[in-house]
C-alpha positions, 0 to 999 in steps of 0.5 A, spaced: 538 668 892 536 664 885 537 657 884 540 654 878 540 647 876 547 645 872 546 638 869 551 636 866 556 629 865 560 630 871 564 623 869 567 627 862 573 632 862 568 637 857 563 637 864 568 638 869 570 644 865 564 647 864 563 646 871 569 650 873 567 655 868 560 656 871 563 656 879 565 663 879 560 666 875 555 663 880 558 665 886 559 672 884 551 672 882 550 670 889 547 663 885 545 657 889 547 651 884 544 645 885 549 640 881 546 633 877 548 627 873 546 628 866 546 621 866 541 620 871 534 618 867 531 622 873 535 628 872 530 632 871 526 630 877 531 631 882 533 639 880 527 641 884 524 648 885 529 652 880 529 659 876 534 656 871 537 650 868 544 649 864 544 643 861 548 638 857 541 636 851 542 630 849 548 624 853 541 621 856 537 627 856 532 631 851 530 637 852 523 636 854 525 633 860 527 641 861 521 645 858 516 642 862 519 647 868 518 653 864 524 656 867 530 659 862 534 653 859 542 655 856 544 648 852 551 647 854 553 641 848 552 639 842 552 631 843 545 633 837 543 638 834 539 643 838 535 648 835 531 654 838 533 654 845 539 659 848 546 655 847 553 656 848 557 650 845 564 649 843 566 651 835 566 644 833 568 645 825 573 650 827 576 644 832 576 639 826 580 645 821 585 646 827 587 640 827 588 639 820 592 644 819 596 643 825 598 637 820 599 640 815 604 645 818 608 639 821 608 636 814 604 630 813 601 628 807 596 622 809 591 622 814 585 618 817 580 621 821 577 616 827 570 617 831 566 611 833 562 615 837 555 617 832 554 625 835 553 630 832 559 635 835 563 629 832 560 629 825 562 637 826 569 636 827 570 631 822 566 637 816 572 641 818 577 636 818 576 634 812 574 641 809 580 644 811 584 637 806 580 638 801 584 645 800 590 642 799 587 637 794 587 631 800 582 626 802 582 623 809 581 615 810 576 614 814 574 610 820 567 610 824 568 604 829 573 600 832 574 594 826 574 599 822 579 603 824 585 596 825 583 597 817 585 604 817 591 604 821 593 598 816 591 601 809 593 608 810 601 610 807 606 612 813 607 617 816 600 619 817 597 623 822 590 621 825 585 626 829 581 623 832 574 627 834 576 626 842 581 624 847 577 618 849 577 615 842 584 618 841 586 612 847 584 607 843 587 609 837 593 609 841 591 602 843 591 600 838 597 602 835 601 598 842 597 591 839 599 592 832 606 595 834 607 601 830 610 607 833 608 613 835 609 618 832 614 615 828 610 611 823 602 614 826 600 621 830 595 622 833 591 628 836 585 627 841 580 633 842 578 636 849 586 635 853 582 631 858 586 631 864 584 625 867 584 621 859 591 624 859 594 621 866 592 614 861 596 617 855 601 612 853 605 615 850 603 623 851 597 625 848 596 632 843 589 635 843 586 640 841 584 644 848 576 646 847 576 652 852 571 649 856 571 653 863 569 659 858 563 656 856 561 655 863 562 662 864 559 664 857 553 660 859 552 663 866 552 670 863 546 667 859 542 664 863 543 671 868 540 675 861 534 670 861 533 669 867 533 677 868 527 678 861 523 672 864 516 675 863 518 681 858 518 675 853 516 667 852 522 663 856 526 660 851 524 665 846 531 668 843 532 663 838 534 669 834 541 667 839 542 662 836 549 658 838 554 662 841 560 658 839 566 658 842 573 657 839 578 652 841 584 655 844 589 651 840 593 644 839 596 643 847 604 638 842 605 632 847 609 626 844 604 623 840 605 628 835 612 631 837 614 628 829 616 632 822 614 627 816 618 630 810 622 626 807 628 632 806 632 631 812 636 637 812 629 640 812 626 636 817 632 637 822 632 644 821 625 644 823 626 639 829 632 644 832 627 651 831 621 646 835 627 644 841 629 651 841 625 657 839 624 660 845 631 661 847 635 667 844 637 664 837 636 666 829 636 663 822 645 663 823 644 658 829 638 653 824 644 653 819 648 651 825 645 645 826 645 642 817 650 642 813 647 646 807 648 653 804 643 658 807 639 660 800 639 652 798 635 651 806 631 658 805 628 655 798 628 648 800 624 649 807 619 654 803 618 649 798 616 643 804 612 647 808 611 655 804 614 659 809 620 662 811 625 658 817 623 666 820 616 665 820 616 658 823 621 661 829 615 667 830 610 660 830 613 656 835 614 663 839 606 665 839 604 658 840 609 658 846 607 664 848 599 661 847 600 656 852 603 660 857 597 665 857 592 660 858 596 656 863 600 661 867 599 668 870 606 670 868 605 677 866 606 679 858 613 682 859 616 674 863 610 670 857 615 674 852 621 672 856 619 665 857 616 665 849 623 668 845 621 675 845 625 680 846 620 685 850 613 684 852 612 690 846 615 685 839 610 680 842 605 684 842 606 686 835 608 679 833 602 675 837 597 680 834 600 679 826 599 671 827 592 672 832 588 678 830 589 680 838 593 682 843 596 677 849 592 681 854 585 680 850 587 672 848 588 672 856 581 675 857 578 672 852 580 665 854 581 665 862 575 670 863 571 665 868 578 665 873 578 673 873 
């Protein structure tokens, strides 16, 4: 039986997550895991007789506490930058880019960016961010610490859309909005990172975020960890720098009312795209939209491309495949009742509809995101 130690911040969401994903793995390895604080100055002291570490470097830890083991070590965060040692982490840039244009497909034309946090996962998510506006000829307000960001909310033109770089740092930017008295979303959206659960029983009004795929993670590192463990002695521990970081995407924006707001100016439009968003996933078309407005379909087809560069069509097959998202990462309904659940006609046109928007099948997204609970 091998012992392994998992060290990481057990306080955190992002942690217990990683928890939950690396369990399975564990247990289906016959492993003996020895759980520690990361947090815990002498964390590395405490794990004993190991032949491997998982770890999260850098939230009250440095590498060196490990090394001296001389066991394999798989790096699980991305608090600091970390080279030459074996990690799984979570695709910070593509986090930040995600939440970009998330706004950007809902209509907003102002940004600002909160992080008081000075690590290195933050500063990540904040280059996507800002890189993916930049696009688009868009600069976000910026706002590093808590006087900073009263500015910010001051300064920046309504509506505005701020992502913030996680969903702790998004409760303050909600509680800042309750002191000030401005309405969210109506006048400010925000958008945390992580989709804590813990965080979001706090929510008020409910949170977005941008769920991180962390029991992934987990998994992924325990399938490292095993490969490392298994070429001890072939090779110097911790040798495969040439590994670099496996990052792994982020699943996808988790819309809770903090968000639930379309910021375009032309009312007809923001109708249209508010009745599609209520009702996508029920058995409506393009005729019940013009339903819903008093405009010619033509003078809405043009308009809707004009505010948001697609067709009324294209948004009903974007809020059906973000539905049907959510339900293969949270349910086990099988395909065919996802497609029901999700407004597809069969399991077959969601599969088609979902690999033109994704690259993927359902039955792959599914496995690729859910594999720790295989």
């Amino acid at each position: 039986m091998r012992h392994v130690a998992v060290i990481v911040n057990n306080v955190e969401g992002y942690a217990r997550g990683v928890l939950r994903g690396v369990m399975p793995f564990a247990f289906a390895r016959g492993w003996k895991c020895n759980v520690v604080g990361v947090g815990l100055s002498e964390a590395s002291d405490k794990i004993g007789s190991v032949d491997g570490i998982i770890v999260q470097i850098g939230s009250g830890n440095s590498l060196s506490d490990y090394q001296r083991s001389g066991v394999p070590i798989v790096n699980v965060s991305s608090s600091m930058a970390v080279e030459g040692v074996p990690s799984v982490v979570c695709d910070d840039p593509a986090v930040g880019r995600l939440g970009a244009e998330y706004f950007v497909r809902r209509g907003f034309r102002h940004f600002g960016w909160y992080s008081p946090l000075d690590r290195h996962f933050a500063k990540l998510r904040q280059r996507g961010f800002t890189a993916r506006l930049a696009e688009d000829g868009v600069e976000p307000l910026v706002a590093l610490d808590r006087t900073k960001l009263v500015a910010m909310l001051t300064a920046v033109p309504k509506p505005a859309a701020i992502m913030c770089c996680n969903d702790i740092s998004a409760l303050e930017v909600l509680e800042q909005c309750r002191i000030d008295r401005t309405k969210v979303p109506d006048e400010i959206a925000v958008l945390g990172v992580d989709n804590d659960d813990l965080i979001q029983s706090l929510a008020s009004p409910p949170l977005s975020s941008i769920g991180t795929a962390t029991e992934q993670i987990g998994f992924e590192a325990g399938v490292l960890l095993e490969r490392l463990m298994n070429q001890k002695g072939l090779r110097p521990v911790n040798a495969p720098a040439t590994l670099g970081a496996i990052l792994i995407p982020p699943t996808g924006v988790i819309t809770r009312r903090s968000t639930d707001l379309t910021a375009i100016a032309d009312l007809e439009v923001a109708e249209a795209l508010r009745f599609i968003r209520e009702h996508a996933t029920g058995p409506m078309g393009v005729e019940e939209v013009l339903k819903s407005v008093s405009v010619s379909r033509r003078q809405l087809e043009r308009r809707f491309r004009a505010n948001l560069g697609r067709s009324m069509l294209d948004e009903i097959r974007r809020c059906r495949v973000e539905r049907a998202r959510q339900l293969l990462l949270e349910t086990d309904l099988t395909i065919p009742q996802v497609a029901t659940a999700s407004g597809f006609s069969s399991g077959s046109y969601l599969t088609v509809v979902f690999g033109q928007s994704t690259g993927e099948t359902p039955g792959s997204f599914r496995k690729k995101f859910r594999r720790s609970k295989s």
